[in-house]
C-alpha positions in Angstrom: -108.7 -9.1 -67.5 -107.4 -9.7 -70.7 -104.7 -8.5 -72.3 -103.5 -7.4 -75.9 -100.0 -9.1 -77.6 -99.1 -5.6 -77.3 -99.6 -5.2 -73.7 -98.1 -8.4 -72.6 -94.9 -7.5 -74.2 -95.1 -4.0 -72.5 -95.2 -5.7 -69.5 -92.9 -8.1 -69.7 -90.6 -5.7 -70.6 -91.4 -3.7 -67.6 -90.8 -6.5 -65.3 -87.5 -7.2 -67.4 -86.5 -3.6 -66.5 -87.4 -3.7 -62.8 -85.4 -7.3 -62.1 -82.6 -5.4 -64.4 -82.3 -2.0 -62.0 -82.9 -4.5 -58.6 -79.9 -6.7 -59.1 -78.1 -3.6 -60.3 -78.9 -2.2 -56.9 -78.1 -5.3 -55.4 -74.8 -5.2 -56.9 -74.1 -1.7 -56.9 -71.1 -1.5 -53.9 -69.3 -3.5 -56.1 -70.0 -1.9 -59.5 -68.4 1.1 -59.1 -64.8 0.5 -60.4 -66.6 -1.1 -63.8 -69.3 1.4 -64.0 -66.3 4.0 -63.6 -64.1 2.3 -66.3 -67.1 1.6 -68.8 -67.7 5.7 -68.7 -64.2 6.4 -69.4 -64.4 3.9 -72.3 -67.3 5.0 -73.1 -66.0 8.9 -72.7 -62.4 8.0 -74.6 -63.1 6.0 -77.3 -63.8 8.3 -80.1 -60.4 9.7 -79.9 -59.0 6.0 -79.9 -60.7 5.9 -83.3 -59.5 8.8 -84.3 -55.8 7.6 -83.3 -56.6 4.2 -85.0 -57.5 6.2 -88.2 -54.5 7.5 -87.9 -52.9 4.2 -88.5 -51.6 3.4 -84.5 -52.9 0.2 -83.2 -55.6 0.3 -81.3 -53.7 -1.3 -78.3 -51.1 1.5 -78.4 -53.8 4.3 -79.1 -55.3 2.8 -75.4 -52.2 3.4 -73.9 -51.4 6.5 -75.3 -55.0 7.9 -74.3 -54.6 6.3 -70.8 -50.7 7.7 -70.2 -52.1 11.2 -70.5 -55.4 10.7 -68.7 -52.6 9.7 -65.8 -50.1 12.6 -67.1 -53.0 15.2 -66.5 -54.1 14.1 -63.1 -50.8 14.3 -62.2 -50.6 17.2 -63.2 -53.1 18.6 -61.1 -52.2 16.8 -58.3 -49.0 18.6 -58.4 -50.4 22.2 -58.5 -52.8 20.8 -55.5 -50.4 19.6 -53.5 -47.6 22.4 -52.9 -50.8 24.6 -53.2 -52.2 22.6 -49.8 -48.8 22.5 -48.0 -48.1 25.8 -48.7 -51.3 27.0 -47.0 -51.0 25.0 -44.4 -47.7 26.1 -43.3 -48.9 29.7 -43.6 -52.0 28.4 -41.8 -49.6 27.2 -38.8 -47.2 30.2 -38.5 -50.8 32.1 -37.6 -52.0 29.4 -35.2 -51.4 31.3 -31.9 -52.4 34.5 -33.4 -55.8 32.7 -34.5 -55.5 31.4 -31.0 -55.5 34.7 -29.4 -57.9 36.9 -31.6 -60.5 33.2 -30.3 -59.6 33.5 -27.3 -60.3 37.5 -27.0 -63.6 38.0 -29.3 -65.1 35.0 -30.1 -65.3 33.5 -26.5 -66.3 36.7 -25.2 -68.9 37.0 -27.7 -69.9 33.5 -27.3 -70.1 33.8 -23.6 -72.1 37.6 -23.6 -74.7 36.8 -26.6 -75.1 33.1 -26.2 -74.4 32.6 -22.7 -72.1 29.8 -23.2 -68.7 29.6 -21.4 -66.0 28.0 -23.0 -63.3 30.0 -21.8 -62.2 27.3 -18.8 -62.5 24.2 -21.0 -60.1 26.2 -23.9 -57.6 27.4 -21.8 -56.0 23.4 -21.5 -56.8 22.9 -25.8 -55.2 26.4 -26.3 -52.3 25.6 -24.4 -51.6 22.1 -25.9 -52.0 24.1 -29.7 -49.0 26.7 -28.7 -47.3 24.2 -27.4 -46.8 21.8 -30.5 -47.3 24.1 -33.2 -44.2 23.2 -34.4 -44.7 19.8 -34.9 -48.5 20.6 -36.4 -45.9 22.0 -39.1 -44.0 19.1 -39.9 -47.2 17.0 -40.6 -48.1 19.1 -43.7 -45.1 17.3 -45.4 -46.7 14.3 -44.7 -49.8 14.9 -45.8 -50.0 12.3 -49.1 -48.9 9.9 -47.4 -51.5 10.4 -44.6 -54.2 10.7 -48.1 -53.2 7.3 -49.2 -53.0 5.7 -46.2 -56.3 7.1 -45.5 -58.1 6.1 -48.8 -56.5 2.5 -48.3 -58.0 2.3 -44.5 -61.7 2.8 -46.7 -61.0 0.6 -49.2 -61.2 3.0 -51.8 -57.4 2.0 -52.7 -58.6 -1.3 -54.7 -61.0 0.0 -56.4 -58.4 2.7 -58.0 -56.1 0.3 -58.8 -58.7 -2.0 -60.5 -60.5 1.2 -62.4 -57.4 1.9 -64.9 -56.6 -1.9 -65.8 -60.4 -2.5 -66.5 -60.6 0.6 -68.1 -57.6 -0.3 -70.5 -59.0 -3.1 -71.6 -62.9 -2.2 -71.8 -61.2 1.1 -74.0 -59.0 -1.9 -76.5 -61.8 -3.9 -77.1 -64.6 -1.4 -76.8 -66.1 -1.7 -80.8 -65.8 -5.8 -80.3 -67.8 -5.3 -77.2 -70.6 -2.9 -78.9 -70.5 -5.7 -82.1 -70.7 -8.8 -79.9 -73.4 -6.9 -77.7 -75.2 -6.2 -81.3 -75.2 -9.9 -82.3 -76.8 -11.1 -79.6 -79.8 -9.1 -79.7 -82.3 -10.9 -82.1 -82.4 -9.6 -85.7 -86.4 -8.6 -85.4 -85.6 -6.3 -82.6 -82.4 -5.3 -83.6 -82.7 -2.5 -85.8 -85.3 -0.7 -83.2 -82.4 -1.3 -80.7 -80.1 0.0 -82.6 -81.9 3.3 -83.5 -82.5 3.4 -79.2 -78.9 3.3 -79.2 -77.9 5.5 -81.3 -80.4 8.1 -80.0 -78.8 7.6 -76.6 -75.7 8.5 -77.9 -76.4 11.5 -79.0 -78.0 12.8 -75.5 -74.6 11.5 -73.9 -73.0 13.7 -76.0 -75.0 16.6 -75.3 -74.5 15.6 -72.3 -70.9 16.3 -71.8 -70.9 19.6 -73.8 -73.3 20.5 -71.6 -71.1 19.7 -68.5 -67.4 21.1 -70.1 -69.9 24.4 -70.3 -70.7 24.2 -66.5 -67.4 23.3 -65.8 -65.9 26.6 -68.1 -69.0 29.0 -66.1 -68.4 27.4 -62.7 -64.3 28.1 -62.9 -64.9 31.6 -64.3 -67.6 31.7 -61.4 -65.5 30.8 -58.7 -62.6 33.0 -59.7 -63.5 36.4 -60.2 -65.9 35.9 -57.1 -62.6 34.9 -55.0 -60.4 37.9 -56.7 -63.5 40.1 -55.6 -63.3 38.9 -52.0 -59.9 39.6 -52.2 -58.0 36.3 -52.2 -54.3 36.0 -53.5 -54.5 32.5 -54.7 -58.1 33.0 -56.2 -57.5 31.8 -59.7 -55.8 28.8 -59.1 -58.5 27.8 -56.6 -61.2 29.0 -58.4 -60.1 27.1 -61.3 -59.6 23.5 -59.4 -63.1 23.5 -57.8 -64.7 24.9 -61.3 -62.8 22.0 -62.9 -63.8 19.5 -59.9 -67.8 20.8 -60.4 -68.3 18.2 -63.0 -68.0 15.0 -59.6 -70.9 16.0 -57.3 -69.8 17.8 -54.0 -66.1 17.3 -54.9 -65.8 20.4 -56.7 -67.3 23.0 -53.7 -65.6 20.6 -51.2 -62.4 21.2 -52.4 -62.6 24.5 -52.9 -63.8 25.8 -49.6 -61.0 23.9 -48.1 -58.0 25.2 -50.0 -60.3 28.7 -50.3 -60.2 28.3 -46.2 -57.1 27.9 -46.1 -55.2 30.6 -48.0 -57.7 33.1 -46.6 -56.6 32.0 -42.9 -52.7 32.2 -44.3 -53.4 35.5 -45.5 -55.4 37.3 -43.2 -55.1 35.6 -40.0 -58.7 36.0 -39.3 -61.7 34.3 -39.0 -63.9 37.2 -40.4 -62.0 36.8 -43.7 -63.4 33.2 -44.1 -67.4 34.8 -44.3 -66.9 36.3 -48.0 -65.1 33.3 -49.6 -67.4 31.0 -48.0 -70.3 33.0 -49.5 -68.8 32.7 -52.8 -68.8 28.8 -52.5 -72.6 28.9 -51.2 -73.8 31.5 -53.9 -71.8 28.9 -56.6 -72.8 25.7 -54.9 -76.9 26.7 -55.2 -76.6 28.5 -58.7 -74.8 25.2 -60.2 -77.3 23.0 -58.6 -80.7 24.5 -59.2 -80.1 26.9 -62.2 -76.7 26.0 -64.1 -76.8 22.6 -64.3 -80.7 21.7 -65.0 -80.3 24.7 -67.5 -77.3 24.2 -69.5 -77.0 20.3 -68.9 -80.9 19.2 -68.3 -82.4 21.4 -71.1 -79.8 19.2 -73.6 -80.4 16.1 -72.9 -84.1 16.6 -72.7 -84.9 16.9 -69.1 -87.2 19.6 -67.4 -84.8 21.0 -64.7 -87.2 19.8 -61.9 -86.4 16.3 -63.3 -82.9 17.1 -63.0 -83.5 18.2 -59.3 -85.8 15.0 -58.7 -83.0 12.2 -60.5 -80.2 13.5 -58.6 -81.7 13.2 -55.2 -83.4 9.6 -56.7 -80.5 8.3 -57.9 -78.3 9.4 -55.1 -80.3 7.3 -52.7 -80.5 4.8 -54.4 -77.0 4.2 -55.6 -75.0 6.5 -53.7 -71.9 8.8 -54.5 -72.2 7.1 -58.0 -75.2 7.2 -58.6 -75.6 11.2 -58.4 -72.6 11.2 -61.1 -74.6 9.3 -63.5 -78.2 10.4 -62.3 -78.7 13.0 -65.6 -77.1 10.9 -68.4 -79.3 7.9 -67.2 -82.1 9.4 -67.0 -81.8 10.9 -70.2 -81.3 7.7 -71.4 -84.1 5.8 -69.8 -86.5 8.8 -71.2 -85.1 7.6 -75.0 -85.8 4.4 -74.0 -89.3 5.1 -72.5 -90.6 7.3 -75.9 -89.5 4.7 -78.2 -91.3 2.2 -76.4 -94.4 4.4 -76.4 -93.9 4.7 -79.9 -93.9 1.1 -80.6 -97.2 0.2 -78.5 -98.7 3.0 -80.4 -97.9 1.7 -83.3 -99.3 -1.9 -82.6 -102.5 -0.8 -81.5 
């Protein structure tokens, strides 16, 4: 069979694309702290532009942009963390009350509905709970130290002390990249590129309007449907998994275990737990299949079944990571795809 000039370079390019995505794939555990520091470059450098206009090197406009990156996750980590202790001191002190009201209705239930009986093998685990509740306590000072430990025990430590150097210096030298990158594509193709590009840019930036407006619904969201099931702290943990939404699973992770946890402090009951985890399953299916394909999807270009369809794609394929980035690169591979129809079209 043969083939057209135009053809043969839509192949080739096909086949450039599929080596491209395998050895990305191949190299994917590794990629993650540069993929994670080219976003943030990516995500930061307008306003180190904008600081650069404003006559500040663009070394120190890095640095500035990077100290309060660091300044707001601290931040948070400080409303988090007292947040988290607090709880689960509150949590403790209502241990052998939890232990009780278990031990009186739920096993009994268990054991009259389901036929299961638990009550012998509880009786040592319940003991052993009363007995060291005291020092159960004491660990919820310790618990950053038991974080870290535990992050640097999955090798996830490295990779967070590598993201913020590579970061710094992808963000410096970001517009010399882009320029060198330009300069070695070759001049025929170059302005077709370059219009690819550019229209990429602009779905990116949809993009992220479109997740700061998920992020805005998903926190009011969260909120007033944990003040309606009558949690004290629902605000501020409304607001950290609303503001979490924007990583996948983090956001509804999060806030079930801090929503779990002041509900147990406060009402000392299991049945408390069934409304607030109802709000995080209500949220947690409205942000997945009608929030996110609307208001994110619809802006970049994407039917929200696509939306549906690249998350679980890109999730298997690349992981955690890849779910993060599974809507801006799809977007971007649809750019790509319509201006290469457009050219074939043209040469025919």
């Amino acid at each position: 069979m043969d083939l057209n000039p135009a053809s043969n370079r839509a192949l080739l390019y096909l086949l450039l694309a599929a080596g491209g995505l395998w050895l990305l794939y191949l190299l994917s555990p590794m990629l993650t702290p540069f993929l994670a520091a080219a976003t943030l470059a990516y995500l930061f450098d307008p306003l180190v532009d904008w600081l650069e206009r404003r006559k500040l090197s663009r070394t120190l406009g890095t640095v500035l942009v990077l100290l309060g990156l660091l300044l707001l996750m601290a931040v948070l980590a400080l409303i988090l963390t007292p947040l988290f202790q607090a709880q689960s001191r509150l949590l403790m002190a209502q241990l052998p009350r939890l232990l009780d009201w278990g031990q009186l209705t739920v096993l009994p239930w268990l054991h009259s509905s389901l036929g299961m009986d638990l009550a012998s093998s509880q009786a040592e685990i319940i003991a052993w709970l009363k007995g060291h509740v005291g020092e159960l306590t004491k660990l919820t000072a310790y618990l950053p130290s038991v974080g870290s430990q535990g992050l640097a025990l999955l090798g996830i430590a490295a990779s967070l002390l590598l993201i913020p150097v590579v970061t710094f210096y992808m963000l410096r030298d970001w517009d010399r990249m882009m320029a060198s990158l330009s300069e070695i594509i070759p001049a025929r193709v170059r302005p077709s590129l370059t219009a690819i590009a550019r229209e990429i840019d602009q779905v990116l930036a949809e993009f992220v309007r479109g997740q700061v407006s998920v992020i805005f619904i998903m926190a009011l969201f969260y909120s007033l449907g944990l003040w309606l099931a009558g949690l004290d702290y629902a605000l501020a943990v409304g607001m950290v998994a609303g503001i979490l939404v924007f990583v996948p699973y983090l956001g509804v992770t999060v806030g079930v275990l801090l929503g779990t946890l002041a509900s147990l402090g406060q009402h000392g009951d299991l049945v408390s737990l069934l409304p607030v985890w109802g709000v995080f399953a209500v949220g947690q299916l409205l942000e997945g299949m009608v929030i996110t394909p609307r208001l994110v999807g619809e802006r970049v270009g994407l039917h929200p079944v696509a939306v549906i369809f690249a998350l679980m794609a890109f999730g298997q394929l690349f992981g955690f990571f890849g779910v993060l980035l599974a809507i801006p690169a799809s977007a971007a591979l649809l750019v790509a795809l319509r201006h290469l129809k457009r050219h074939l079209d043209s040469d025919q």
